[in-house]
BALOBA-1460 file (C-alpha; in Angstrom, 3 decimals):
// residues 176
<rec num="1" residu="x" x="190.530" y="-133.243" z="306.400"/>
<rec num="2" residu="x" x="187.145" y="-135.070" z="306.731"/>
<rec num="3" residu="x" x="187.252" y="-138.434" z="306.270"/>
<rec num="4" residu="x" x="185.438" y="-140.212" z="302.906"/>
<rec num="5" residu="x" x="183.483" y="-143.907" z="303.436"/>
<rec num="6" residu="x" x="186.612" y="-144.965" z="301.153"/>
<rec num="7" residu="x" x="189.352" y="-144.036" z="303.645"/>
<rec num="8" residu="x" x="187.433" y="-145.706" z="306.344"/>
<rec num="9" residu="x" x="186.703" y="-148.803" z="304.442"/>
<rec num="10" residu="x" x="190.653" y="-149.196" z="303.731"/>
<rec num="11" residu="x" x="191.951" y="-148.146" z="307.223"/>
<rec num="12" residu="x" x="194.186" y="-151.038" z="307.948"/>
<rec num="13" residu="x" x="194.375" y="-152.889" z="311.176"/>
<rec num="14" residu="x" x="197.346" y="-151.930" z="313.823"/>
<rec num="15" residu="x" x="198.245" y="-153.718" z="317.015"/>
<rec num="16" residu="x" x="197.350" y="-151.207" z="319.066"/>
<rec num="17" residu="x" x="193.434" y="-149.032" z="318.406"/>
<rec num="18" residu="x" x="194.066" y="-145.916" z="316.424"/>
<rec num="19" residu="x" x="191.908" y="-142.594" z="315.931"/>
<rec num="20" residu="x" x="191.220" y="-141.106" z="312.614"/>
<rec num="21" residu="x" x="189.423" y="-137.915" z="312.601"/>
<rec num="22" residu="x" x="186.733" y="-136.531" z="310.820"/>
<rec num="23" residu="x" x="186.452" y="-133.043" z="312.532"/>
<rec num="24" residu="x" x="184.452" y="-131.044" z="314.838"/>
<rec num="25" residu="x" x="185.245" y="-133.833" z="317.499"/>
<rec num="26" residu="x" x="184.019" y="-136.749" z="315.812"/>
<rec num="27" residu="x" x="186.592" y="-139.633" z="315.193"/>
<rec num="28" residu="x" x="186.399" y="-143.043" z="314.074"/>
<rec num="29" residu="x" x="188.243" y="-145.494" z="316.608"/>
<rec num="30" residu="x" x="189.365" y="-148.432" z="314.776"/>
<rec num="31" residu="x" x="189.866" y="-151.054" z="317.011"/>
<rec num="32" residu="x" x="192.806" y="-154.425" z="316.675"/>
<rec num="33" residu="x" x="190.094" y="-156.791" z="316.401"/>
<rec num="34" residu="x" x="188.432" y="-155.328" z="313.480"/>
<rec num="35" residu="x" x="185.398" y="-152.668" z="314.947"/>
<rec num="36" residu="x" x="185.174" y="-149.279" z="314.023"/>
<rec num="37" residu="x" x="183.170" y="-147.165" z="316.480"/>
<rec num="38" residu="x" x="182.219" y="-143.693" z="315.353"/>
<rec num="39" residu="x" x="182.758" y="-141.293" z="318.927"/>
<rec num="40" residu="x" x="182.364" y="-137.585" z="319.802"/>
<rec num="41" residu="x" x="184.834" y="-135.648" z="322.002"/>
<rec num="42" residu="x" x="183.201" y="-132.905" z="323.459"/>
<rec num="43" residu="x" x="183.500" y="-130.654" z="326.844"/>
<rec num="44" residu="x" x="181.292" y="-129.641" z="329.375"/>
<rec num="45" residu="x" x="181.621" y="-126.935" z="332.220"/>
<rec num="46" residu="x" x="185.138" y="-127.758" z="331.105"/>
<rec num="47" residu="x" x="185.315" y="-131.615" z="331.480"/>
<rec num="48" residu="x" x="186.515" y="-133.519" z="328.713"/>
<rec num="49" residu="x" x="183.424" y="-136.199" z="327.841"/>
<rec num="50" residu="x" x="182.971" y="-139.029" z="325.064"/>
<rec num="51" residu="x" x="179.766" y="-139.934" z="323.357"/>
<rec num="52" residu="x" x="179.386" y="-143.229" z="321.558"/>
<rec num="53" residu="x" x="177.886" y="-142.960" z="317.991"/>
<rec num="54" residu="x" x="177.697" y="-146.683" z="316.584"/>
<rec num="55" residu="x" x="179.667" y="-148.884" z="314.753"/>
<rec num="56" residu="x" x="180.961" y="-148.439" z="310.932"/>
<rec num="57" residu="x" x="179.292" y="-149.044" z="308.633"/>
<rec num="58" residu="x" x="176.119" y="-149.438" z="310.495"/>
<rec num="59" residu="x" x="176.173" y="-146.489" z="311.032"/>
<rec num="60" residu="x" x="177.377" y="-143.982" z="307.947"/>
<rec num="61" residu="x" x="179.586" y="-141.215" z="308.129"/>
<rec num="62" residu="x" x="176.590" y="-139.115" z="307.008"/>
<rec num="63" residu="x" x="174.483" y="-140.192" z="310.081"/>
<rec num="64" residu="x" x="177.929" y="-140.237" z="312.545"/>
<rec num="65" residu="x" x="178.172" y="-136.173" z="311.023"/>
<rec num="66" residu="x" x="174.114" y="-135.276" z="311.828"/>
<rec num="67" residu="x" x="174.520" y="-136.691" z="314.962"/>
<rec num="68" residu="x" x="177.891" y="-134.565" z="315.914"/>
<rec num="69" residu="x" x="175.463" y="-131.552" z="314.534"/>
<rec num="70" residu="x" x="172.864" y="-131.755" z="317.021"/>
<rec num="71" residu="x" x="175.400" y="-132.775" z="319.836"/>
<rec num="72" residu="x" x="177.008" y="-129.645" z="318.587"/>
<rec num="73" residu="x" x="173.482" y="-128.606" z="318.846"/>
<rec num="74" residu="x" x="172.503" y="-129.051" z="322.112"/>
<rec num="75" residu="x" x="175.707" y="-128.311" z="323.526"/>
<rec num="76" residu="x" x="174.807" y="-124.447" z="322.621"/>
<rec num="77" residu="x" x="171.703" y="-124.400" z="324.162"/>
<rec num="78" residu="x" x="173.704" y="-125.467" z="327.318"/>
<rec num="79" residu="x" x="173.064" y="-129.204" z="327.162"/>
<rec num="80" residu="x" x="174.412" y="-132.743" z="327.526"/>
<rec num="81" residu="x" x="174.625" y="-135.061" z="324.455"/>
<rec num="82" residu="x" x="175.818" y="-138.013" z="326.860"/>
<rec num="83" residu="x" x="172.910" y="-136.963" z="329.793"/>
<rec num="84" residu="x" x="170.461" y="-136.465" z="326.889"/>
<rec num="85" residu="x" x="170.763" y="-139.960" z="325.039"/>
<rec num="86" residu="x" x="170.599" y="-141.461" z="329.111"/>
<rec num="87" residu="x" x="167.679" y="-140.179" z="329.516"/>
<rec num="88" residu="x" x="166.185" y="-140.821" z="325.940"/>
<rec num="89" residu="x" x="167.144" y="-144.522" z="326.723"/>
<rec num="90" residu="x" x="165.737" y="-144.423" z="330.252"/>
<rec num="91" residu="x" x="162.596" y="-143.084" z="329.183"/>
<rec num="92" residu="x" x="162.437" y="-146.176" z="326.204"/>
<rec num="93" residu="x" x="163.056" y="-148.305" z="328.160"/>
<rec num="94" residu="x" x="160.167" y="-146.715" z="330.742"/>
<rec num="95" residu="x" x="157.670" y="-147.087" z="327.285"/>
<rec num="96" residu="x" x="158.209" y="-150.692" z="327.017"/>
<rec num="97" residu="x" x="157.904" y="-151.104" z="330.815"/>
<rec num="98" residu="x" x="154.752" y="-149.944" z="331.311"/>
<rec num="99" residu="x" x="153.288" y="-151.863" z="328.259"/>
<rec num="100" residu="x" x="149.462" y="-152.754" z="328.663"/>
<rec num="101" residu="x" x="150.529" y="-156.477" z="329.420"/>
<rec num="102" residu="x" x="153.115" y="-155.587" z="331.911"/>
<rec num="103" residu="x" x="150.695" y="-153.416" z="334.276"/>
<rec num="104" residu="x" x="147.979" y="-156.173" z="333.858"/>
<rec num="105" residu="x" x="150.776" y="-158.689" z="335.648"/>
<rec num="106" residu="x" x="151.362" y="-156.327" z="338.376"/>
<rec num="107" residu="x" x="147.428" y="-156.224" z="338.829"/>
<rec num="108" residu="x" x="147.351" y="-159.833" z="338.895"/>
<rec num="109" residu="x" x="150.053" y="-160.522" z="341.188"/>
<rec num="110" residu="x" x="148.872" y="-157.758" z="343.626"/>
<rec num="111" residu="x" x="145.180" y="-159.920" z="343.836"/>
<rec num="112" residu="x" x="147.246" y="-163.134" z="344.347"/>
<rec num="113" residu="x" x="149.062" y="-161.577" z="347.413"/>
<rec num="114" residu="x" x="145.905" y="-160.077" z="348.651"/>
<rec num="115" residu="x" x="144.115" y="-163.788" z="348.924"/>
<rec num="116" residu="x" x="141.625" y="-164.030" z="346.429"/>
<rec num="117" residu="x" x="140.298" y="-167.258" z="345.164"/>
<rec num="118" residu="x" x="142.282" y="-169.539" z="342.547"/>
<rec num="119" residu="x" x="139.461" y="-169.315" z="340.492"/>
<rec num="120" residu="x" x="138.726" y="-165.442" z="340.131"/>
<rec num="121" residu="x" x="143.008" y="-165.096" z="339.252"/>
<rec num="122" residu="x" x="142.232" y="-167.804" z="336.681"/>
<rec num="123" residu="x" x="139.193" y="-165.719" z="335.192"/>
<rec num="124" residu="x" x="140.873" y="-162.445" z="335.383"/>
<rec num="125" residu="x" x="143.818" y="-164.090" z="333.462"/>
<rec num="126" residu="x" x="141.975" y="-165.482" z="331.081"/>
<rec num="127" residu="x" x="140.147" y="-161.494" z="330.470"/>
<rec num="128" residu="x" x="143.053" y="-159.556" z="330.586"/>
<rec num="129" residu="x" x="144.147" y="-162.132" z="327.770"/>
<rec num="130" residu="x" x="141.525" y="-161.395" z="325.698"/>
<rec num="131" residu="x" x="142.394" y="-158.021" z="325.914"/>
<rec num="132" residu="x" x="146.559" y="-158.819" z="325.200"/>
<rec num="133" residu="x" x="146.228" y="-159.806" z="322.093"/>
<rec num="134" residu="x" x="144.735" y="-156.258" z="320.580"/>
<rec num="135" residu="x" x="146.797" y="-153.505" z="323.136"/>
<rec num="136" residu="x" x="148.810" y="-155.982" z="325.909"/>
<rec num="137" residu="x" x="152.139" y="-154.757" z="323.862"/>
<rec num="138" residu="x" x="151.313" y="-151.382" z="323.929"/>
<rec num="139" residu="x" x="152.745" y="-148.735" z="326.210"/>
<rec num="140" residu="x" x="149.636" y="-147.314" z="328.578"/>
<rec num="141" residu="x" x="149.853" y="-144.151" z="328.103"/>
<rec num="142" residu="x" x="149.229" y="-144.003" z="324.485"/>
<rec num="143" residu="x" x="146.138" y="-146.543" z="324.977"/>
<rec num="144" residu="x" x="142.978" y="-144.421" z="323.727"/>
<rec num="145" residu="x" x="139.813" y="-144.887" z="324.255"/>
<rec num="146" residu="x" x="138.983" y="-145.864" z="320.227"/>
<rec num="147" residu="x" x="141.943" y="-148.838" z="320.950"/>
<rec num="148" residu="x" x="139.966" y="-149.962" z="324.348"/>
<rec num="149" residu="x" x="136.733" y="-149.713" z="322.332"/>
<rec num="150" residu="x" x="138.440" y="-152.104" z="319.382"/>
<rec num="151" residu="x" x="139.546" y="-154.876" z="321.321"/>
<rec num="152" residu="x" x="136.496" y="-155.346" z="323.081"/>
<rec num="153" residu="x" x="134.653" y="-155.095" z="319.406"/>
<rec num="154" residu="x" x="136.407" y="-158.229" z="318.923"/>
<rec num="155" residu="x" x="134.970" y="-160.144" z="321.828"/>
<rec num="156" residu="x" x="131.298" y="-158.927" z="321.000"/>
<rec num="157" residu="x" x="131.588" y="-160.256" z="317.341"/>
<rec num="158" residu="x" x="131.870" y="-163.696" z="318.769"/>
<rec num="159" residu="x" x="128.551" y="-162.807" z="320.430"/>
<rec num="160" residu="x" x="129.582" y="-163.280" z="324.331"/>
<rec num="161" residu="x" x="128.240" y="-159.701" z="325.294"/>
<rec num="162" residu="x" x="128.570" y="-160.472" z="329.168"/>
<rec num="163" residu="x" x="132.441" y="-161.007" z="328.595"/>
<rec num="164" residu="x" x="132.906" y="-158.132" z="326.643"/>
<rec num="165" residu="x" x="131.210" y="-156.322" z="329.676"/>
<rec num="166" residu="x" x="133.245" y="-158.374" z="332.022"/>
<rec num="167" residu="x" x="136.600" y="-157.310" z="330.245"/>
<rec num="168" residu="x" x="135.867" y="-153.693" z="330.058"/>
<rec num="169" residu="x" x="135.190" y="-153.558" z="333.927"/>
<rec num="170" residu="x" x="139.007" y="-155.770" z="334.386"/>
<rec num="171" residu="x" x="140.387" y="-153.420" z="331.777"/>
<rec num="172" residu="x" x="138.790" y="-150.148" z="333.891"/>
<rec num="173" residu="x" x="140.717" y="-151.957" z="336.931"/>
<rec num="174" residu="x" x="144.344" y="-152.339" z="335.481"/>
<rec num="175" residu="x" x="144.566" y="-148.518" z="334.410"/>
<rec num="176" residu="x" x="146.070" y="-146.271" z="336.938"/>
């Protein structure tokens, strides 16, 4: 019988962690110190696997039941549910990475260990800040042209044209 957000809300707390299941695999572990985590039991190539959902009630039966769907889902097409949500978190965690601001470190710290002069890191830094504040949180690869063009609008309002040129020569030189 599927379970209703009443019967989880009143599932009482035992000494030991208990299951109570919704159906399709999905179960809600509810845990001695309180949590209840929403989980998946599912097999693949005959191995018995577990995918974590989230936590009651941050995450709703409703949203525990679409995501059992598409597990469901995926597991048809001959999928993973556990490999695909490792790599959708690998390739977040990739995004935020390889943020405009993080490559234009790597740049900088590759010219320090190369030798150049205290003064030209100093300059650069100061540049590559000018361009942080409009796309140094951004991920690179979805950096456009129109964004580059924007952030070096704002240096030419304050009428220093030769910095603006400056920047978008340092900006040319942290892409890869």
């Amino acid at each position: 019988m599927p379970l209703t957000d009443t019967s989880v809300r009143n599932s009482k707390l035992k000494d030991r962690p208990y299951k109570l299941a919704d159906g399709g695999g999905l179960h809600l572990l509810v845990n001695p110190n309180g949590s209840r985590l929403w989980r998946l039991k599912y097999r693949v190539a005959g191995k018995e696997k577990l995918l974590s959902i989230g936590a009651y009630p941050a995450v709703s039966i409703k949203k525990a039941r679409e995501v059992r769907d598409n597990a469901r889902e995926l597991l048809a097409s001959g999928g993973d549910p556990s490999q695909a949500k490792k790599e959708a978190k690998r390739a977040e965690e990739a995004a935020t990475r390889h943020t405009f601001r993080a490559i234009a470190d790597e740049y900088l710290a590759k010219l320090k260990r190369e030798g150049r002069a205290e003064a030209t890191l100093t300059k650069l830094e100061w540049l590559l800040g000018l361009a942080n504040g409009a796309i140094g949180h951004r991920p690179i690869q979805e950096i456009t042209a129109a964004d580059l063009l924007n952030a070096l609008r704002r240096v030419e309002e304050r009428g220093v044209h030769e910095t603006a040129n400056r920047l978008r020569s340092t900006i040319g030189a942290v892409f890869p």
